[in-house]
ChimeraX commands (.cxc) that place a marker at each C-alpha (Angstrom):
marker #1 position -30.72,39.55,3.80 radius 0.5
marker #1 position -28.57,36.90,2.56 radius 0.5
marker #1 position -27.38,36.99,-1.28 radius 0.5
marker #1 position -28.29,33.94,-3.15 radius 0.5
marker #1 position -26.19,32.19,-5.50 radius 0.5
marker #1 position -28.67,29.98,-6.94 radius 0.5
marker #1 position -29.10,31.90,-9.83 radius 0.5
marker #1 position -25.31,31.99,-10.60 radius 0.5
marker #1 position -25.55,28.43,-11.28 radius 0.5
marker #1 position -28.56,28.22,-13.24 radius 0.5
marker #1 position -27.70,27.34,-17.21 radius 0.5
marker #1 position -27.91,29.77,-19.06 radius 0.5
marker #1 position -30.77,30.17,-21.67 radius 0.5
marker #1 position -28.88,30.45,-24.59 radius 0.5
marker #1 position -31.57,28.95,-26.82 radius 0.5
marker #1 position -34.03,31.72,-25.87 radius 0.5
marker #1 position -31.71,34.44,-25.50 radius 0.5
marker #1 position -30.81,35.01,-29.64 radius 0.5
marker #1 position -32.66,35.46,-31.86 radius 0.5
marker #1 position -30.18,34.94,-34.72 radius 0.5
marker #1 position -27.62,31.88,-34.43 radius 0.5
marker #1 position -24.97,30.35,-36.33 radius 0.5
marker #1 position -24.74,26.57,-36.77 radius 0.5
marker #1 position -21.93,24.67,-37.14 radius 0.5
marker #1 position -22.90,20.80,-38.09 radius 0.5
marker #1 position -20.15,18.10,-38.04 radius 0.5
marker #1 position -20.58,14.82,-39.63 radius 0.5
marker #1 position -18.36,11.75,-40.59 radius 0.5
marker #1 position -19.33,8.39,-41.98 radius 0.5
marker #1 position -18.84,6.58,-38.77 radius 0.5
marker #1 position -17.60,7.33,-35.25 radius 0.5
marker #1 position -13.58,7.05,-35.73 radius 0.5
marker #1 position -13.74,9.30,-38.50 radius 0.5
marker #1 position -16.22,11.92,-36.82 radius 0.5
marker #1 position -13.54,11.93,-33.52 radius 0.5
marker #1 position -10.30,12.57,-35.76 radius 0.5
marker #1 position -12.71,15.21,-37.86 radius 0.5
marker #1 position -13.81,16.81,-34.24 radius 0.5
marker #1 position -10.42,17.17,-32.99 radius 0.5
marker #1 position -9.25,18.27,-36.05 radius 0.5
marker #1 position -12.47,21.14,-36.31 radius 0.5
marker #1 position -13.07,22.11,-32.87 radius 0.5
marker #1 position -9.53,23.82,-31.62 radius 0.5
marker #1 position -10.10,25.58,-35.68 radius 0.5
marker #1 position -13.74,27.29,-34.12 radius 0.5
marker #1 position -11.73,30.17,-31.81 radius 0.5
marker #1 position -10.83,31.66,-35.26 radius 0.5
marker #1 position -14.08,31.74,-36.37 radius 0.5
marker #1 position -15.21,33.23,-33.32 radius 0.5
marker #1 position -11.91,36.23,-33.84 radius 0.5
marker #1 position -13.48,36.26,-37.36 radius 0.5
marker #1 position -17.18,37.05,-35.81 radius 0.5
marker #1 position -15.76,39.48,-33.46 radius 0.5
marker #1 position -14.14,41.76,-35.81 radius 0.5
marker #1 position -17.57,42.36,-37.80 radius 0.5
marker #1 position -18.94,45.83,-36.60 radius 0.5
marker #1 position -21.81,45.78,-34.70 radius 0.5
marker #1 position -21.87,42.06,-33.88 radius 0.5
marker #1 position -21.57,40.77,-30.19 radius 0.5
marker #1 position -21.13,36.33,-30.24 radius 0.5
marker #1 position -21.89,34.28,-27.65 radius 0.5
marker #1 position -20.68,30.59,-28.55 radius 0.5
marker #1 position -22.55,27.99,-26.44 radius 0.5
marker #1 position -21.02,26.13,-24.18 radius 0.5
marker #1 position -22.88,22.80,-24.99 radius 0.5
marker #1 position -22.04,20.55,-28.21 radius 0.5
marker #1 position -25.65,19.57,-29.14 radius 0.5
marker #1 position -26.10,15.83,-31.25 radius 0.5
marker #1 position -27.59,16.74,-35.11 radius 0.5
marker #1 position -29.81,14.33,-36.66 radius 0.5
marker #1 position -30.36,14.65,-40.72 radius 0.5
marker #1 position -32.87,12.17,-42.28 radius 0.5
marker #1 position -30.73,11.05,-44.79 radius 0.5
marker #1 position -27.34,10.67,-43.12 radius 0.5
marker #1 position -28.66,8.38,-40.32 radius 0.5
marker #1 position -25.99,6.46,-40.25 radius 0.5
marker #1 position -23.22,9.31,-39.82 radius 0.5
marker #1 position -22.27,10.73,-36.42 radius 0.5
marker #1 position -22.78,14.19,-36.27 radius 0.5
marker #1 position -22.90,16.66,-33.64 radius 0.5
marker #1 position -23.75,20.91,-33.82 radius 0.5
marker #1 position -22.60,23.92,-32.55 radius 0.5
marker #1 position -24.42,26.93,-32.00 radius 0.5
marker #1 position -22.87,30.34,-31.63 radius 0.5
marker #1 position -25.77,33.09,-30.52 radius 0.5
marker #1 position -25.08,36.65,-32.78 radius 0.5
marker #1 position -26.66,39.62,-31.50 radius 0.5
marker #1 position -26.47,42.71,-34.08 radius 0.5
marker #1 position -26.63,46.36,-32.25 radius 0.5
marker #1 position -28.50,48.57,-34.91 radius 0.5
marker #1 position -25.79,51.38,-36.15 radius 0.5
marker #1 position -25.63,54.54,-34.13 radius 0.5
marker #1 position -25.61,56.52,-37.15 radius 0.5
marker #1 position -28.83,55.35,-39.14 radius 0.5
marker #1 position -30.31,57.19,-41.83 radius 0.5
marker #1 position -33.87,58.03,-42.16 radius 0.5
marker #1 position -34.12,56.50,-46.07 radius 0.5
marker #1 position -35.63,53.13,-45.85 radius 0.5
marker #1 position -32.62,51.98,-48.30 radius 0.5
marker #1 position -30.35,52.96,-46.84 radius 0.5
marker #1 position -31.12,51.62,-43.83 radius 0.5
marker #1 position -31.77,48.17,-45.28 radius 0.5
marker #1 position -28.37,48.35,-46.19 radius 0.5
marker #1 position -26.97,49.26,-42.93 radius 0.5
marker #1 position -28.93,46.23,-41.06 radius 0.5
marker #1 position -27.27,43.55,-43.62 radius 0.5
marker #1 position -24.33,42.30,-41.99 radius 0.5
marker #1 position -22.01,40.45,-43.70 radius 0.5
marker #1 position -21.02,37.26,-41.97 radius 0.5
marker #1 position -19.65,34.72,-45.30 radius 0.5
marker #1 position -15.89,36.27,-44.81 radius 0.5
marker #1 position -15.31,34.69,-41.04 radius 0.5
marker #1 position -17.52,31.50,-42.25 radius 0.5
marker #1 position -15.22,30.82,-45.32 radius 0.5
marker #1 position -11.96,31.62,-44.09 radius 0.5
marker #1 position -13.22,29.13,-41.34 radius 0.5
marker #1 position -14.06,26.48,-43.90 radius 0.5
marker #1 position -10.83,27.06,-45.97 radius 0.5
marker #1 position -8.64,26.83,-42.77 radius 0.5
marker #1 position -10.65,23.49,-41.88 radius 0.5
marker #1 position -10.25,22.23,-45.44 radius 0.5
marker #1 position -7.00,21.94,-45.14 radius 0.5
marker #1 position -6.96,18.68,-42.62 radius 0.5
marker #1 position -4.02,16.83,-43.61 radius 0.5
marker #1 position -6.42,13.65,-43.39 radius 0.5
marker #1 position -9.11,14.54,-45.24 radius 0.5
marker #1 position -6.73,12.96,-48.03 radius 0.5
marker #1 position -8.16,9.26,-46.41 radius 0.5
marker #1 position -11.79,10.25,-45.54 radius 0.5
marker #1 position -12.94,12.62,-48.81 radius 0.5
marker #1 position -16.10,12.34,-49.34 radius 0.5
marker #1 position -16.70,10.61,-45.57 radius 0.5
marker #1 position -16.54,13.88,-43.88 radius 0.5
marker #1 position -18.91,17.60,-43.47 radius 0.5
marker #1 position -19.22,20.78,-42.42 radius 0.5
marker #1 position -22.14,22.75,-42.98 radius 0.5
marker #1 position -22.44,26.63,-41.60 radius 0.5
marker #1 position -26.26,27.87,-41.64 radius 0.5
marker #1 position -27.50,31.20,-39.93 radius 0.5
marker #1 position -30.70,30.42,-38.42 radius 0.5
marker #1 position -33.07,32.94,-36.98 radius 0.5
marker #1 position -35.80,32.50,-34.50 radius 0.5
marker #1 position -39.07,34.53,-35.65 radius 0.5
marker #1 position -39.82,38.00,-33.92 radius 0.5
marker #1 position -40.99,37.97,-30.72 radius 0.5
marker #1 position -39.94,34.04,-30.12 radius 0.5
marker #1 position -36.44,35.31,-28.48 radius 0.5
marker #1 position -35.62,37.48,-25.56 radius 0.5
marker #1 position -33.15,40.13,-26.48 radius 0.5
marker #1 position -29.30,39.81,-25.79 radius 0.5
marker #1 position -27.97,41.09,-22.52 radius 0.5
marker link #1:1,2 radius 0.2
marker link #1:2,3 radius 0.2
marker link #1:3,4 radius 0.2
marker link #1:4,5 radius 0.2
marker link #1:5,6 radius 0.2
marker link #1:6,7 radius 0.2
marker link #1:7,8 radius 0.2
marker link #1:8,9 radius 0.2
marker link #1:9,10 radius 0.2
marker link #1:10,11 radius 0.2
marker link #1:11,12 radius 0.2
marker link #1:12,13 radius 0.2
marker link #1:13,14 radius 0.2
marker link #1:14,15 radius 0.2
marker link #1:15,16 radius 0.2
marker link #1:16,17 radius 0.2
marker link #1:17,18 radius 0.2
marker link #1:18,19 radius 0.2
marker link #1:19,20 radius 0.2
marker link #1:20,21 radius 0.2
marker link #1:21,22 radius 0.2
marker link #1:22,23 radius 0.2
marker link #1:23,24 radius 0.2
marker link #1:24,25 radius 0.2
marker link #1:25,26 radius 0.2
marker link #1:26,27 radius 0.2
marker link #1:27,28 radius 0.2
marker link #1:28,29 radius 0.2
marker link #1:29,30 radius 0.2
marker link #1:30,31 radius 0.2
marker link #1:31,32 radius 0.2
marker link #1:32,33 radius 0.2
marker link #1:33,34 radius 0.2
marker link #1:34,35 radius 0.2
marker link #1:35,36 radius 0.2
marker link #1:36,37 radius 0.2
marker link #1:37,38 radius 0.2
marker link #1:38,39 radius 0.2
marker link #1:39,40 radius 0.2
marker link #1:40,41 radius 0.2
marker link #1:41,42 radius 0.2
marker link #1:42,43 radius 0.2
marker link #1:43,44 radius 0.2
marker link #1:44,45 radius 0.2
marker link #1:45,46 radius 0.2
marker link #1:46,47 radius 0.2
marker link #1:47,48 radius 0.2
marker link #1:48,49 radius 0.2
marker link #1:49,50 radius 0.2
marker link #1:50,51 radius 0.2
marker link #1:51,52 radius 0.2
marker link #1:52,53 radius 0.2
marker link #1:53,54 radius 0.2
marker link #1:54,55 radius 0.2
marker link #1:55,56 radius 0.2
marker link #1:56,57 radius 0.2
marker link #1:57,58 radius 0.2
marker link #1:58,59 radius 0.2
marker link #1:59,60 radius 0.2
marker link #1:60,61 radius 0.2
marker link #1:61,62 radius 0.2
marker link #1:62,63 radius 0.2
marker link #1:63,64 radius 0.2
marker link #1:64,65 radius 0.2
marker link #1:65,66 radius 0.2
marker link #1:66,67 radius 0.2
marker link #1:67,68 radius 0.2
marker link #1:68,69 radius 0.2
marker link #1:69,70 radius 0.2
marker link #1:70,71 radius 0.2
marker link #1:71,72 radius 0.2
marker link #1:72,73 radius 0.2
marker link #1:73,74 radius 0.2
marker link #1:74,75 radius 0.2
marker link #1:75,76 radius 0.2
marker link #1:76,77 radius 0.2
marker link #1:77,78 radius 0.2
marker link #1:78,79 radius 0.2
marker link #1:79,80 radius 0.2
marker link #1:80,81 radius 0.2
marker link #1:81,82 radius 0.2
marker link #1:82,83 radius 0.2
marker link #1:83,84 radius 0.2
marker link #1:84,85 radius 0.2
marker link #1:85,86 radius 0.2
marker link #1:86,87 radius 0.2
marker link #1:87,88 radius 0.2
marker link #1:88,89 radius 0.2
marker link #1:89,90 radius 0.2
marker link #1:90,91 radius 0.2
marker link #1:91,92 radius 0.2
marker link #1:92,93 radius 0.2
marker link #1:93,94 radius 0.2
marker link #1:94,95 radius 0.2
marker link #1:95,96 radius 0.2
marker link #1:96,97 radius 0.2
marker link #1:97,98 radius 0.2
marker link #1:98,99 radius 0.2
marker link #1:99,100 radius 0.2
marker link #1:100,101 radius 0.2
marker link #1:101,102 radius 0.2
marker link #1:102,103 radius 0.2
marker link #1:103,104 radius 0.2
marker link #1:104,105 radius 0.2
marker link #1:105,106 radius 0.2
marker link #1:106,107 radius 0.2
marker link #1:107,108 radius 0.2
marker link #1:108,109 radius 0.2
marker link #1:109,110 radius 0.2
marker link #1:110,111 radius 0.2
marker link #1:111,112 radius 0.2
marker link #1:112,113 radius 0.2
marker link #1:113,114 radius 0.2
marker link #1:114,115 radius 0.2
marker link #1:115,116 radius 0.2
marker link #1:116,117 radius 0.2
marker link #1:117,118 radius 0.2
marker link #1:118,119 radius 0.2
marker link #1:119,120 radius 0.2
marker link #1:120,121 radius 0.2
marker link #1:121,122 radius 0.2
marker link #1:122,123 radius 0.2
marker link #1:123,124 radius 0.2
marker link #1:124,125 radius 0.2
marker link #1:125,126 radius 0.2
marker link #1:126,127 radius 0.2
marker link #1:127,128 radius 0.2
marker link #1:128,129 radius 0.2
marker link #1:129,130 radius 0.2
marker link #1:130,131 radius 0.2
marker link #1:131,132 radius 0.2
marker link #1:132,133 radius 0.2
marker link #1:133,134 radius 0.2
marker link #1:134,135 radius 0.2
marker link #1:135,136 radius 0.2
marker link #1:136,137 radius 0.2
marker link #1:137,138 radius 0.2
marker link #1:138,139 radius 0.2
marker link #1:139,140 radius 0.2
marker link #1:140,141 radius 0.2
marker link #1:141,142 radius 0.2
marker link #1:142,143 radius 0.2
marker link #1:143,144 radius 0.2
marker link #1:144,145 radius 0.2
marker link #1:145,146 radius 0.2
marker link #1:146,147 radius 0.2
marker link #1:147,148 radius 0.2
marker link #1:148,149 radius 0.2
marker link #1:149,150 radius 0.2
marker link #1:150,151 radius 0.2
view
């Protein structure tokens, strides 16, 4: 029988498929400001990702889709997010002691974020827009059992 393609082309369920994400909000007082703060921002996001990638035991997925952010009281800004999916693999090596094993799941992810936001900081026009422009990196996590496992 024939091999079908369909599901090739389905999108793929990145909002089911992690269970821990990173988000990435842009905002700028108005809409000229938020497209010379994108521009400036989004080719700036592949180190971040090289940042992610070097952290042991971390696979990233970013997705592919820029998704429009709302916050109650910035209505007036434009603002968009970006998600990147993070998928930790538990160590190979994991000790029996509940401590230390605690201490083996936490994983580390501030280093990549703030040499992302120091790198970003440094927009030669943020001189003109201070104060008229954000970035704000959160780690959000979907509760246990409300996410499929990474694949």
């Amino acid at each position: 029988s024939p091999i079908s393609w369909e599901p090739v082309f389905e999108p793929y369920p990145f909002e089911t498929r992690f269970r821990h994400k990173l988000q990435l909000d842009i905002l700028a007082k108005n809409a000229m400001i938020f497209r010379k703060w994108k521009r400036w921002i989004l080719p700036k996001i592949s180190l971040l990702l090289h940042g992610l990638e070097k952290i042991q035991n971390t696979h990233i997925r970013p997705c592919p889709e820029v998704k429009p952010f709302v916050d109650h009281d910035l209505v007036k800004w434009s603002a968009e997010s970006i998600f990147i999916g993070l998928h930790f693999k538990a160590p190979s090596q994991a000790n029996s002691e509940t401590q230390e094993n605690n201490a083996l799941r936490t994983i580390d992810l501030r280093p990549a974020a703030t040499t992302f936001i120091e790198i970003i900081n440094g927009w030669p026009e943020k001189v003109f827009y201070g104060g008229k422009v954000e970035v704000r990196v959160k780690h959000n996590q979907v509760p246990q059992g409300d996410a499929k496992s990474s694949g």
